[in-house]
Structure formats: structure tokens, C-alpha cells
N, C-alpha and C positions, 0 to 999 in steps of 0.2 A: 480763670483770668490768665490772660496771657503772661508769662516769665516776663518779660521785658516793658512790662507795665508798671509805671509807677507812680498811679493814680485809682484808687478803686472808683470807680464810676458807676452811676444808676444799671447800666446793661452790664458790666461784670457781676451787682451784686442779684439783678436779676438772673445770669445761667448760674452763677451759685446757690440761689434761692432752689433754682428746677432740678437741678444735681440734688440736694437737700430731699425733696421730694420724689424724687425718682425712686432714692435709695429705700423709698418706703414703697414705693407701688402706685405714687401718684401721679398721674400725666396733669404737669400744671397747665399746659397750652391747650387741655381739653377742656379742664375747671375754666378758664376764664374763658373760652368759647361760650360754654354752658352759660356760667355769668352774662355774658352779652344777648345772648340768647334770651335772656328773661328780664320781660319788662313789668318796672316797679310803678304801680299805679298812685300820683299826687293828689292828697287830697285839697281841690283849692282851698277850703274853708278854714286853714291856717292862716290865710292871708287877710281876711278880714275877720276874724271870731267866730266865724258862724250866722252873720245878721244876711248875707246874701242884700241881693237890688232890688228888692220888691216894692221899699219904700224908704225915703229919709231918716225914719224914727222907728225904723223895725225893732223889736225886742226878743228876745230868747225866751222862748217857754218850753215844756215839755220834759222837765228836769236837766235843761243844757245850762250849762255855764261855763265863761271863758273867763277866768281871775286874772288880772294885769288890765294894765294902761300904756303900756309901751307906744312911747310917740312911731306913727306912720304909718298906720294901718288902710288898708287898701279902700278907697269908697267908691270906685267905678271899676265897670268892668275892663275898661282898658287900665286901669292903676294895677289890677288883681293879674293883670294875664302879665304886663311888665314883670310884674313880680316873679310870678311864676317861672318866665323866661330866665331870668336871674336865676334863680335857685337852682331851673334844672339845669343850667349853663356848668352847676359847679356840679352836680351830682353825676356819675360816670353810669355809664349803660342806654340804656331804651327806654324813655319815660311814658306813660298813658296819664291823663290829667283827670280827675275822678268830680264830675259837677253835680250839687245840687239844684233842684228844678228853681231855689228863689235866686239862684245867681243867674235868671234869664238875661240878655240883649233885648231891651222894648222899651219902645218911647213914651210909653206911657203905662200906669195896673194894667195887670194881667191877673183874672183870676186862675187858680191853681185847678179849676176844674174846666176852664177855655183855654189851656196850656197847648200850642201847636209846632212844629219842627221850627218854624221859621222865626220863632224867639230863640232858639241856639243855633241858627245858621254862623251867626259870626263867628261865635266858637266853633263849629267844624271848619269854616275859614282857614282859619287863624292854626288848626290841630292839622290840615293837612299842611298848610303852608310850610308847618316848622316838623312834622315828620310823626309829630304826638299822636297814640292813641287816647279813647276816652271814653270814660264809665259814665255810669249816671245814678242818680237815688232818686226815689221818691222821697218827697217831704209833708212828711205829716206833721209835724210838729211848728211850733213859732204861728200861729194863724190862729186868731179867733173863734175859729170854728173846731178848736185842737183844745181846747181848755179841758173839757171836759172826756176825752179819748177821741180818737176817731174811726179807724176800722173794726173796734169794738163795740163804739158805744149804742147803748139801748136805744137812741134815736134814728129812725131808720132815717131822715132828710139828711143828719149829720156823716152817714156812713154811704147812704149815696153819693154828696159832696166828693169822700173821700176813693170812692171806688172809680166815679170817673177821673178823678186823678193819676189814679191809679194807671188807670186802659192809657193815658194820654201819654203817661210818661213811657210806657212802655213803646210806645210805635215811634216818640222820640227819639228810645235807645237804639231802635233797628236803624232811623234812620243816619243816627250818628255813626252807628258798623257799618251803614253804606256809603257814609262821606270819607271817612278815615280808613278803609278797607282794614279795621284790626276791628273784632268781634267787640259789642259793647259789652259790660255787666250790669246790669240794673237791679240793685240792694233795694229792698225794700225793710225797713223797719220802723215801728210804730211805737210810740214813747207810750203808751196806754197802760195806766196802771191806778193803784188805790193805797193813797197813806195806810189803811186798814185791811186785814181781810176780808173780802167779802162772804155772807153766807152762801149765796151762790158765785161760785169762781169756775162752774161749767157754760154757764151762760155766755161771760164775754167770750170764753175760748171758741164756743160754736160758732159767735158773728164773726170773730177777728179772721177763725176758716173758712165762711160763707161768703165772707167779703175779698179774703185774698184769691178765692176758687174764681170770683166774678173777675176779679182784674187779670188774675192770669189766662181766661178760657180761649180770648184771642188766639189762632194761633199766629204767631210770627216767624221769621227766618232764622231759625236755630245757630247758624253760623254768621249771622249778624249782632245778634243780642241771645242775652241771658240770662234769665229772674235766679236771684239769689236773695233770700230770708234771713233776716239776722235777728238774736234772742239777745236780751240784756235783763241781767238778775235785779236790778232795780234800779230804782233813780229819785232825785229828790222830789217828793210828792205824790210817789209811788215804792213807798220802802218795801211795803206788806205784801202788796202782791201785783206781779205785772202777767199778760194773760199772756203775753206772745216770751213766756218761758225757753230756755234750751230745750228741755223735752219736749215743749210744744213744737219749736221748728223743726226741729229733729225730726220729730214725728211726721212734720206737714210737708218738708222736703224729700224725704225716703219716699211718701204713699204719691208724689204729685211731679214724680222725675226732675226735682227742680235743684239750684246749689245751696249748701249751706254756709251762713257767715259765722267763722271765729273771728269774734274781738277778744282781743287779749288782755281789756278791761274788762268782760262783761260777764264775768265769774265771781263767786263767790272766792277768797282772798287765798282758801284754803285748795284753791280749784288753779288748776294753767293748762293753756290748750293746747302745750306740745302733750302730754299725755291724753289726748282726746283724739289727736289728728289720725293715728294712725287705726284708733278702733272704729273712725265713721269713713277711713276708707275704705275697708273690708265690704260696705252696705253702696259707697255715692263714689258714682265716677267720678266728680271734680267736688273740691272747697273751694270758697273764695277767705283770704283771711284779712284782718284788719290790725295790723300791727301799732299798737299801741303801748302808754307805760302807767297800768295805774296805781296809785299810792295809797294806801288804805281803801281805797273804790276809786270807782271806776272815772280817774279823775284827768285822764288824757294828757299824759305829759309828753314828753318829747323821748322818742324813744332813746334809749341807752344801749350800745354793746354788752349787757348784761347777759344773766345767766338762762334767762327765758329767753327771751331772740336770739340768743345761739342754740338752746337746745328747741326751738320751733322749727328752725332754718334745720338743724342735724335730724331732724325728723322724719321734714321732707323730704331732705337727699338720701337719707338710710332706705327709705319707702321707695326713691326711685321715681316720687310724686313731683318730680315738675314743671311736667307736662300736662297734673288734673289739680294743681293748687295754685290757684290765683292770689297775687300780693299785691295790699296797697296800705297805704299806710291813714292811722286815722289819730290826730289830735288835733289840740290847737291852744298851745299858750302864747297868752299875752302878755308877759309878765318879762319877755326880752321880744329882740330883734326876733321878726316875724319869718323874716326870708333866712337867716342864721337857725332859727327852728329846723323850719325844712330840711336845711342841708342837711344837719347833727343827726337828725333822726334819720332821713334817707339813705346817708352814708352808713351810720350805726347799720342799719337793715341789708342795707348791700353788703357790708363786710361779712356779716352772719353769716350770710348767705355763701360768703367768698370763702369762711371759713369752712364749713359744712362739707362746699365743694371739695377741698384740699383734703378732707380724713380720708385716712385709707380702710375703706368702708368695705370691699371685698377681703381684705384681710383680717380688720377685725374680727366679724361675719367666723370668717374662716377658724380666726383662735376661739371664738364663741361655739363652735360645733363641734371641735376637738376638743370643750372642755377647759382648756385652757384660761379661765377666767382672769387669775392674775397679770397672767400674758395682756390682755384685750386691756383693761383695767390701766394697766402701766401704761403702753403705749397711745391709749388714750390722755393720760395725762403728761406724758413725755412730749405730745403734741400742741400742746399747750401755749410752749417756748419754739414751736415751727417757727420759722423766718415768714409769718403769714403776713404781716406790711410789707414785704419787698415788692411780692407781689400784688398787692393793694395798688401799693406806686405805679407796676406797670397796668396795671386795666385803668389807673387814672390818667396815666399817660395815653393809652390810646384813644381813649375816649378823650378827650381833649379836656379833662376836668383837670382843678388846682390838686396838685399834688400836698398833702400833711396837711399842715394849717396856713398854708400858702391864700387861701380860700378866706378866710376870716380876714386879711384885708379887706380884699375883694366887696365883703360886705359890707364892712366898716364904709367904703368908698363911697360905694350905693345910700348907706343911710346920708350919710353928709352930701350927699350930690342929689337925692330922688326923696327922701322918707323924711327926713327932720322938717321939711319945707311942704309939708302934707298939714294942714289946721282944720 
């Protein structure tokens, strides 16, 4: 700061922030390149619970559930994309908008297995208009024809159903990577499991692989879209046993060159998937992850700057991974302001991320080979107390996002002008 200044100001405490940093070996104008560089995937289904447009009276099944009743929640797909817009207005960086197949654009049902591009044209619209890329899921779950499993189940008409849903949604994703020119991901997971164990628990696993082998054999445009598998240790109505396991995708993604998904609910309590990220890189050029926050299970809460999203996020910068780890984020409580969700969790994840960027990760490295453990140890936790908001502030500043809690008006506004007046 200049001598003859007698105001500290946001850009004085920012070169004092980079100074701070420097003197450790961090380039911060590179960190927050890298930061802009990586874009964080929304999942829309914050904004309405998870019920998606398929019908007036949709309900949840599959062991999903959204706890709260918070007045305003989105019921068209123009109410869900306002929203959206809102949210990622406050969150800094590069957004992609992550849809499932029952949040179509269509004037009328659409079954899940005559699903075609031109029920999310308006969304590639709408995604190239405002700059957004955008993922996609398959959806198995919530449907009539899901009660009973679906890519698993012992009925071969019910796992037909699901496999041409399957192939549909996939040439969807290619054509969403071709409207948006940013590569889609298309998640597939399947809520299929038994309150009990089964005495055969090789049978479902062999359909749930013989059905995902049929929907993936298509080939498609690799750098437009890209099947990604995701496993969840159980769910309500499936405590005892679910067939599409970690080891199962594990397994089915390594033999079938495809990605794998970490959710960061979908472990066992005693389990976190920064400890996982770096031994399934060693085997898979890319993860995709789902950042999540779950509470006793897998209960999707709004992520937190805690001590798992910071050490997911120092995982993948210590690995050098990311460039092969895809981030999007996956909850949805209704129990507060929906678009105020978003943001807290979005931001939570970016800061991670922002912090990760700032270690001095060649160095440490370096006292960890010399032995030095104490050394590495301290200065990891001397790191701790980094001036790491300063520079928060400036990547909120360029990105044109609310700076602190400047943003929680902001929201406040939105509900009182858009969301209270929602019946």
C-alpha cells in the first residue's frame, strides 16, 4: 500500500493478500485463473425438490426425499430457470446447469422412453443464450414403472422401459454438447435396491450390467457427451441391499472406459471420498463428483465450508486433477430459501476449491520428501489463518458476483418481489 494512503481499500488489501502469498511460493493471479477456469455444475433440482414437469401431482419415490416446505418453490420451467439465473448471478466463476430428463419443455406427457432432443431445446436456448454449459441424468426413479427397481429388475418389459430410456437420454446429452459447445456428462444412477438381503444378490447385479452395457453400446461423440455411473450405499426402502454398489460401478466403469460418480453422501458414515479420489485415479482418466453434505446418511444438505470439501477440493489440486475431476453439486433442502440454498452451497464449494488452489503444494511436497514432517504439518496449519477471503473478494469482484453477505439481500429481495407471491 502506498505511504501516502490513508484509506486501506479492497485493491490495497488485495496486493497485500498476493505479497502474503508470494512469500510462501504461491502465485495467487494463477490460483484464481485456474478458479475461473473451472466450471461448477448446478444442479437444477434444488429449485423445485426434485418433483421435475412431468405432471401437476408428481411424487418422489425411489428413496428420495426433500424435508421442508419453504414458501416459493419453482413449478414451471420458466419459474426453475428465473431462478436459476438468480442464483448463478451471485455465484462467481463459470456455471454448467446439470437437468434431469423429468424437468423436460413439453406441452403435454411425454413418456420417459419416447423422450427426444426437442423437449430440451428450450433449455439449450436458454444455456447458450446466457453462456451456461449443461449436464444431464437419467431418471429412473419417481415413475410407476420404478416401484419395484428398474435396470435391475427381474421383469424383462420393466428393464426394457428402462433401457430405452436410457439410449434416449444419451443422444439428448450429445445433442446438448452440440448446442452449448461445452462436453455434456450424463450420470446415470438407479435407486434399485431391497429393505432385506436377497438370497441371490448376483442376479440383480448381472441385469443392472446387461442393461447399462445395452444403453451405453451406442457409440456417440466422445467430446460432446459422457456416461458417468454413480453408486449409493442405500436408501430408504433399500437399507439391506442395493445392486449398483461402489464396487459394483467401480468395477463397471474401470472394465467399460466409462466415468465414475463420487457423491459425498453416498458412503457409509465411517467412509469420505477425499480418501477414495486419489486411489481410483491411479486406474480412470476422469471422476465426476457430486458434492454434497450428508447428516447421519445420505441426507443432502446444503453443502458447508467444512472439513470434507476442503480436503476433496486439496485432493484434487495436490493430484494435479483438474483437468480429469468434474464438479457439480448435488442437494436440495426445502426447509429455507431455495435460491439462498444454492448460493451457500455453490460458494462453500468454490471457496474449497479457492482454498486448495492457495496451498503451497510444491513445497509442502518438497518438506514431505525431505522428511521434514513437522515442517509440512505446521505450515499446513499456519495456512489456515492465510488472508484466503481477501482474495475470495477479488474473484467475486471480477466475476461480477456480491461480494460477503452483500448477496443475502439480494435474496431476500427476490423472495419478497418473485417467491412469496408463488401459491
Amino acid at each position: 500500500m502506498s505511504q501516502s494512503s490513508t484509506k486501506w481499500t479492497a485493491a490495497d488489501a488485495f496486493e497485500w493478500a498476493s505479497e502474503v502469498y508470494a512469500g510462501e511460493g504461491v502465485d495467487v493471479a494463477a490460483a484464481l485463473e485456474r478458479l475461473g477456469e473451472t466450471p461448477l455444475s448446478m444442479h437444477c433440482w434444488q429449485g423445485d425438490d426434485v418433483l421435475g414437469f412431468e405432471s401437476s401431482d408428481a411424487k418422489l419415490t425411489g428413496g428420495i426425499q426433500a424435508t421442508g416446505s419453504y414458501p416459493g418453490r419453482a413449478r414451471s420451467v420458466d419459474e426453475l430457470r428465473g431462478d436459476l439465473d438468480k442464483a448463478i448471478s451471485m455465484i462467481p466463476g463459470p456455471a454448467k446447469v446439470n437437468l434431469h430428463t423429468h424437468y423436460l419443455d413439453a406441452p403435454g406427457p411425454v413418456s420417459r422412453d419416447a423422450l427426444e432432443t426437442k423437449h430440451f431445446e428450450s433449455w439449450a436456448d436458454w444455456a447458450v443464450e446466457r453462456g451456461y454449459g449443461l449436464d444431464f441424468n437419467t431418471t429412473f426413479f419417481s415413475h410407476p414403472l420404478s416401484e419395484a427397481g428398474s435396470l435391475s429388475s427381474a421383469d424383462e418389459g420393466i428393464r426394457g422401459f428402462w433401457i430405452e430410456h436410457g439410449k434416449r437420454c444419451r443422444r439428448i446429452a450429445e445433442y446438448l454438447g452440440r448446442r452449448t459447445g461445452q462436453r455434456c456428462l450424463i450420470n446415470h444412477w438407479a435407486h434399485d435396491g431391497l429393505k432385506e438381503t436377497p438370497i441371490d444378490t448376483l442376479g440383480p447385479r448381472e441385469r443392472l450390467a446387461a442393461s447399462l452395457d445395452e444403453i451405453i453400446k451406442e457409440a456417440l461423440d466422445p467430446k460432446l457427451m459422457r456416461d458417468s455411473v454413480e453408486s449409493k450405499l442405500f436408501g430408504i426402502g433399500s437399507e439391506a441391499y442395493v445392486p449398483g454398489s461402489h464396487e459394483f460401478y467401480m468395477g463397471y466403469a474401470l472394465t467399460r472406459g466409462i466415468m465414475l460418480t463420487l457423491d459425498a453422501g453416498h458412503f457409509h458414515p465411517t467412509e469420505v471420498v477425499s480418501a477414495k479420489l486419489t486411489a481410483l485415479l491411479c486406474f480412470m482418466p476422469e471422476l465426476l463428483l457430486h458434492v454434497s453434505r450428508p447428516v447421519r446418511w445420505d441426507s443432502d444438505h446444503v453443502v458447508l465450508l467444512d472439513d470434507e470439501t476442503r480436503q476433496i477440493m486439496l485432493e484434487v489440486v495436490r493430484a494435479d486433477a483438474l483437468g480429469r475431476v468434474a464438479i457439480a453439486m448435488d442437494y436440495f433442502d426445502a426447509s429455507i430459501n431455495r435460491v439462498a440454498a444454492w448460493v451457500i452451497g455453490a460458494r462453500n464449494t468454490r471457496k474449497a476449491l479457492l482454498a486448495a488452489l492457495l496451498e503451497p503444494v510444491g513445497r509442502l511436497k518438497a518438506m514431505e520428501a525431505e522428511g521434514d514432517g513437522a515442517g509440512a504439518l505446521a505450515a499446513r496449519q499456519e495456512g489456515l489463518t492465510m488472508p484466503f477471503g481477501v482474495v475470495w473478494d477479488r474473484f467475486c469482484e471480477v466475476w461480477g458476483a456480491p461480494v460477503d453477505r452483500k448477496w443475502i439481500g439480494e435474496v431476500r429481495r427476490y423472495e419478497r418481489e418473485v417467491l412469496v407471491k408463488r401459491q
